[in-house]
C-alpha positions in Angstrom: -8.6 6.7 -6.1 -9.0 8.7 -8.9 -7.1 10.8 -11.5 -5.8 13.7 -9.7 -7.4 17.3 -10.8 -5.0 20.5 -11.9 -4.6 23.0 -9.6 -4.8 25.9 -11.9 -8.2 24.8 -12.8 -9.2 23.9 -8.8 -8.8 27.6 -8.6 -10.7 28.2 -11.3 -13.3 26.3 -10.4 -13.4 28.8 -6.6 -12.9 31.5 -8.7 -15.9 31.0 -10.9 -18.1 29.9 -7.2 -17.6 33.4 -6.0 -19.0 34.4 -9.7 -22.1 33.0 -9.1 -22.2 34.4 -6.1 -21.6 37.6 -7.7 -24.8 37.0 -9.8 -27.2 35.9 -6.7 -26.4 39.2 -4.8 -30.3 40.1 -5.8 -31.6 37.6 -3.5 -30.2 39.5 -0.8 -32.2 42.5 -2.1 -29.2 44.6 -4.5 -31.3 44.5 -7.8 -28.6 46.7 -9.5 -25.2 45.0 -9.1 -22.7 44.1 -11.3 -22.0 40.4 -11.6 -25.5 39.8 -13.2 -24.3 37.9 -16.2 -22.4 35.2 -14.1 -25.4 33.1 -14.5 -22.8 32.1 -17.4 -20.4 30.3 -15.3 -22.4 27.7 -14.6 -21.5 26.7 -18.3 -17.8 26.4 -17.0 -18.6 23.9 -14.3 -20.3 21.9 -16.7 -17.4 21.8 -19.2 -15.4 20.7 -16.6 -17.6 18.1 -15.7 -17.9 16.7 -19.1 -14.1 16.8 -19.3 -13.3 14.4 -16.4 -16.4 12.2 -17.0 -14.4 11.7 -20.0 -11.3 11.2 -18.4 -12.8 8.9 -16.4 -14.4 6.6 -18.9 -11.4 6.7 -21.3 -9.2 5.1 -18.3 -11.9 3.1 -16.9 -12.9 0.7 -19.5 -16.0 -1.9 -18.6 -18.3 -4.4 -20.6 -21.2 -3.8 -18.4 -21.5 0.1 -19.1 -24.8 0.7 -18.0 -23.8 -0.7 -14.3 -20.6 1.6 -14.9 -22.5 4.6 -15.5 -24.7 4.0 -12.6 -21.6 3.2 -10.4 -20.0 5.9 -11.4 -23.1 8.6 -10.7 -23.3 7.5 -7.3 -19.5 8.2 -6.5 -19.7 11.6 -8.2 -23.0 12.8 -6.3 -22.8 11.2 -3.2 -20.5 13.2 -1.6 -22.7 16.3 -2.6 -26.0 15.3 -0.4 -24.9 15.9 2.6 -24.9 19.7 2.0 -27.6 19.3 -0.2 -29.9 18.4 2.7 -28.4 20.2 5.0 -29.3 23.2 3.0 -32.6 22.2 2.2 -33.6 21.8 5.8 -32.3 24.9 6.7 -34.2 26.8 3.8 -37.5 25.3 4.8 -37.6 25.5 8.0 -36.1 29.2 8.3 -39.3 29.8 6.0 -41.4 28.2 8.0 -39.9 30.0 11.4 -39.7 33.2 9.6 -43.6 32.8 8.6 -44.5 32.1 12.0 -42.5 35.0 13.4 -42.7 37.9 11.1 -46.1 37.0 8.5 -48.9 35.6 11.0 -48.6 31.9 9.7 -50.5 29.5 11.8 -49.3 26.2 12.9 -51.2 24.2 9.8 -49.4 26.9 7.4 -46.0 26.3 8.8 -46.8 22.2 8.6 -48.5 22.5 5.1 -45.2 24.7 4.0 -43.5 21.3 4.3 -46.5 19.3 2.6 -45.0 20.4 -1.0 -42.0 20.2 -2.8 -39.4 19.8 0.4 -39.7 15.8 0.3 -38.8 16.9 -3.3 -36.0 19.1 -2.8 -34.6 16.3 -0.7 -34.4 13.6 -3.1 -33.1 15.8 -5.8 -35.4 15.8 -8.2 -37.7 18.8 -8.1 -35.3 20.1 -10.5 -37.3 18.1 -13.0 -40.8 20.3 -12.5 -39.9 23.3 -10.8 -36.9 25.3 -9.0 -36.2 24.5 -5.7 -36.3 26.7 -2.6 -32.2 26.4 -2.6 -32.2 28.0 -6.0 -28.6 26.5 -7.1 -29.3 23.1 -6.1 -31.3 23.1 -10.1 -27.9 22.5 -11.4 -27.4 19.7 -9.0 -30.7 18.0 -9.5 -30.6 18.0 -13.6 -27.4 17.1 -13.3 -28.0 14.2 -11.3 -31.4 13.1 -13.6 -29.2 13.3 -16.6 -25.5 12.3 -15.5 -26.3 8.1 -15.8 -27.3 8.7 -19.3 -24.6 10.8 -20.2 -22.3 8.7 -18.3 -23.3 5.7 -20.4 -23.3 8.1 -23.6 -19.2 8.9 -22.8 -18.6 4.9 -23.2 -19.1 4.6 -27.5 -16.4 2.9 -28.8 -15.8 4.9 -31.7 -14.7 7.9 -30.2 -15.3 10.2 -33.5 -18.3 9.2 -33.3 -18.8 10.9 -30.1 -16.5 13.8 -31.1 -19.1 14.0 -33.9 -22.4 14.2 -31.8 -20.3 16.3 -28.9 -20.1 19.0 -31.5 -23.4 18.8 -33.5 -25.2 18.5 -30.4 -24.5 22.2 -29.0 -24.2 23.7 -31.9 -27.8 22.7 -33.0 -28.9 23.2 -29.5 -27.5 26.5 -28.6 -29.0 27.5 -32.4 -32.1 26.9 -31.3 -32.5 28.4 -28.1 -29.1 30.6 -27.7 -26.6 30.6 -24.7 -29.2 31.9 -22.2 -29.6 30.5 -19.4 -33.1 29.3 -21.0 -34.3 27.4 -17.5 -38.2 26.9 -19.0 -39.0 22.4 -19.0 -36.8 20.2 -20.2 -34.4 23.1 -20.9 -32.7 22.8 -17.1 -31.7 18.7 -18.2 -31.1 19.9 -22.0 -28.9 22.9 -20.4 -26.7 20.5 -18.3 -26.4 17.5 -20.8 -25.1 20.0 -23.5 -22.2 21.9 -21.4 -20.8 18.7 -20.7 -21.0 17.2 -24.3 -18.6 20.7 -24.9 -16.5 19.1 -22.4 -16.0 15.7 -23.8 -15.0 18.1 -27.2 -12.5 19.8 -25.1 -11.2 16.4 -23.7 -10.9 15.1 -27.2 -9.0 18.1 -28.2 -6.5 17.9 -25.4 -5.6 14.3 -26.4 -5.6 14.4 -29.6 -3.5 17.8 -29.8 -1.2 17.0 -27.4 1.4 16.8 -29.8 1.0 20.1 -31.2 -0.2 22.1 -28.0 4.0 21.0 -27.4 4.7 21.9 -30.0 3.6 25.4 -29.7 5.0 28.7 -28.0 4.3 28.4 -23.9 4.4 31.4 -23.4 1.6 32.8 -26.1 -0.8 30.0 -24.8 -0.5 31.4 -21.6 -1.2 35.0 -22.7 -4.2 33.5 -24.5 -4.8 31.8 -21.6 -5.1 34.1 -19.2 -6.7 36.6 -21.6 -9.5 34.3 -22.1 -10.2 33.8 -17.9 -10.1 37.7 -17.8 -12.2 39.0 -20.6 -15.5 37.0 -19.3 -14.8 38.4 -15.6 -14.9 42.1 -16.9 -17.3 41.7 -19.3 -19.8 39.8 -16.4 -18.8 43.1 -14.3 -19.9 45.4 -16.3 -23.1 43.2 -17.7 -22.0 43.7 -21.6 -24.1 41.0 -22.4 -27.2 41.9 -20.2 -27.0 45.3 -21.8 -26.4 44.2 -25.5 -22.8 44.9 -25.7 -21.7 41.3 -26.4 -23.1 38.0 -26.5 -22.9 35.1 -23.4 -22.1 32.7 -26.6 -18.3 34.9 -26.4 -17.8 33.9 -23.1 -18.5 30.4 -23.4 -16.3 30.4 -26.2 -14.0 32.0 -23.4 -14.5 29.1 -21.2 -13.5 26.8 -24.1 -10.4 28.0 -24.7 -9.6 28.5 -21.0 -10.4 24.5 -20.1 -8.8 23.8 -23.2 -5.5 25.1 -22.6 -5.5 24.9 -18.5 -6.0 21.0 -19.3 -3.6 20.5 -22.0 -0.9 21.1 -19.4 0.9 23.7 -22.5 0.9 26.6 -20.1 2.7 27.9 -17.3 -0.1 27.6 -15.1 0.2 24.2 -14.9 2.6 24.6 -12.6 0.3 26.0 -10.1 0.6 23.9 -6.8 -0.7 24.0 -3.4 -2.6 22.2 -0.7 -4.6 25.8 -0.8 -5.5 25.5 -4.0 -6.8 22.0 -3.7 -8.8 23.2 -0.6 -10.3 26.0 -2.6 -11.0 23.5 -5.3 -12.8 21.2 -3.0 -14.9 24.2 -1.2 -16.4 25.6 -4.2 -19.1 23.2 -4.7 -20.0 23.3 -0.8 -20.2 27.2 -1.5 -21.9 26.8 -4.7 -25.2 24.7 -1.9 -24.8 26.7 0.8 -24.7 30.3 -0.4 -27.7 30.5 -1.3 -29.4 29.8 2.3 -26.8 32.7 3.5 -28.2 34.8 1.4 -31.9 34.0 2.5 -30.3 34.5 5.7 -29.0 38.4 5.3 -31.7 39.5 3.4 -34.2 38.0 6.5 -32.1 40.1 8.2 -32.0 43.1 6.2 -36.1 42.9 6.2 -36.5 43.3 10.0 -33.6 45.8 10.7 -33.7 47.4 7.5 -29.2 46.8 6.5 -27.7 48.9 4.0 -26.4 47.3 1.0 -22.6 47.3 1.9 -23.3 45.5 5.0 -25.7 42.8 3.1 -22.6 42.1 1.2 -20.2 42.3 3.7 -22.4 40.1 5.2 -23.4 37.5 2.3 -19.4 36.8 1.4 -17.3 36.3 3.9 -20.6 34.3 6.3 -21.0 32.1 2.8 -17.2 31.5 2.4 -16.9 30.2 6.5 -20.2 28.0 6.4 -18.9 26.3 3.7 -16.1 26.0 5.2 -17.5 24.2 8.7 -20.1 22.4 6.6 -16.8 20.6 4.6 -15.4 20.2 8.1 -18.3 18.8 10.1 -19.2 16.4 7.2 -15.4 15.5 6.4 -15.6 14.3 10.2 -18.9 12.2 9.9 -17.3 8.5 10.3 -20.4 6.7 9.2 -20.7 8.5 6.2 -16.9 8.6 5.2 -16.9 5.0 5.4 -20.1 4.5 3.2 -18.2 7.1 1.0 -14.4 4.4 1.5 -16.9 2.0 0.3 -18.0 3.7 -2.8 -15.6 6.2 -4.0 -12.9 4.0 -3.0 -13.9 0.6 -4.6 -11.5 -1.4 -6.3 
């Protein structure tokens, strides 16, 4: 099996699920809504990301590294296409339904709507040339293009030397176009391989340091802690950055220190335990797929009966939160594919 994960930063990782949520509640028709910014905290899933792919390769030592890196891409994303697909399904053929139903499609318009990109959006990779109809699954599907190279990448020797291009890297890259969100070709792949370069630099620091983050007061890394996990959520609430009050380069300077210090293992919420927890931890990338198709869902809904906008939400949380929910639970229950999953996750 593999490493086990924090529990502080299993929450986090649910907390900052619900955050992007936050910032899709215009697909379900609330243009004005606060939240907007949290396009950010998809930043802080890729930190995370590059901090156990680093973990990973630092325990996990192998001569053939390219066959590593593959290996280990398949264990990380397989367990992901399940809901995936599912979602994709769903999205296309609720468009298609909803085109026959509600805008006069004909039968060749409801088979042409699957003649394009859905084959696409299936195999994960229309995240290369366009955004697919899940809108989240772009993270997925650059992620997945990129995630053998930088798996591979993660394996130098000289681990200064990665240090090195793990900080020049961003730096020269976030110059150059800014922490934006900047989703134009190749930026989606440039995007994703970046974040998790700033998380083999947090990795780095962590191991390094360990000696000193010890050494230091628990309870003032904790304050700083905590600080830093709070400041981004009020600041994405009110949209500072969206309306020119700060800068989303603060709050993934925010997510930096946050990783950093939840990971060292220097702060009191390391202490954080729970089966809970580890369930929340586990549901937010299920959440992160499916929420999206809920939201189609309400604001479908909200078309033809004409919802208000506290109901949409009411709506759009708590529906997201359970389907992610049963999808974990049908899928967790799906014998074929846990034992294809035994075979790979689980091979010596």
């Amino acid at each position: 099996m593999g490493m086990k994960r924090s529990a502080n930063v299993e929450l986090l990782r649910f907390m900052a699920a619900l955050l992007i949520m936050g910032r899709h509640i215009y697909h379900i028709g609330i243009l004005d809504h606060p939240f907007y910014d949290c396009w950010i905290y998809v930043e802080f899933f890729l930190l995370i990301t590059g901090y156990f792919t680093a973990r990973h390769f630092d325990h996990h030592v192998s001569e053939d590294k390219a066959a590593a890196a593959v290996k280990y891409t398949v264990k990380k994303f397989l367990p992901i296409v399940p809901y995936a697909v599912i979602a994709s399904v769903l999205a296309w053929v609720t468009q298609g339904v909803y085109g026959l139903l509600f805008e006069n499609w004909s039968m060749e318009s409801f088979i042409d709507n699957f003649l394009g990109d859905f084959v696409f959006d299936l195999l994960l990779i229309s995240g290369s040339y366009t955004r697919p109809l899940i809108a989240p699954l772009w993270y997925v599907s650059a992620m997945l293009i990129v995630f053998p190279l930088f798996a591979l990448f993660v394996q130098l020797k000289n681990r200064y030397l990665r240090l090195i291009l793990c900080t020049f890297v961003p730096i020269m890259y976030f110059g150059w176009v800014g922490v934006s969100g900047k989703r134009d070709f190749p930026h989606d792949m440039l995007r994703v391989f970046v974040g998790m370069m700033l998380g083999v630099v947090i990795y780095e620091i962590t191991v390094q340091g360990k000696k000193v983050f010890e050494s230091m007061n628990k309870l003032v890394l904790t304050v700083i802690e905590v600080l830093s996990i709070i400041f981004p959520i009020y600041a994405c609430y009110n949209n500072w950055a969206g309306k020119g009050f700060t800068s989303a380069r603060l709050y993934l300077l925010c997510f930096f220190v946050t990783l950093t210090l939840s990971l060292s293992g220097a702060t009191y919420t390391s202490g954080i335990r729970g089966n809970v927890i580890t369930y929340l931890g586990r549901l937010s990338m299920p959440l992160y797929v499916i929420h999206w198709y809920i939201g189609t869902l309400v604001n479908d809904a909200d078309s033809v009966l004409s919802l208000s906008d506290p109901i949409c939400i009411a709506l759009y949380y708590p529906a997201s939160i359970i389907a992610a929910m049963i999808f974990m639970a049908i899928i967790g229950r799906w014998k074929w594919f846990n034992n294809i999953l035994r075979m790979v996750v689980y091979e010596k």
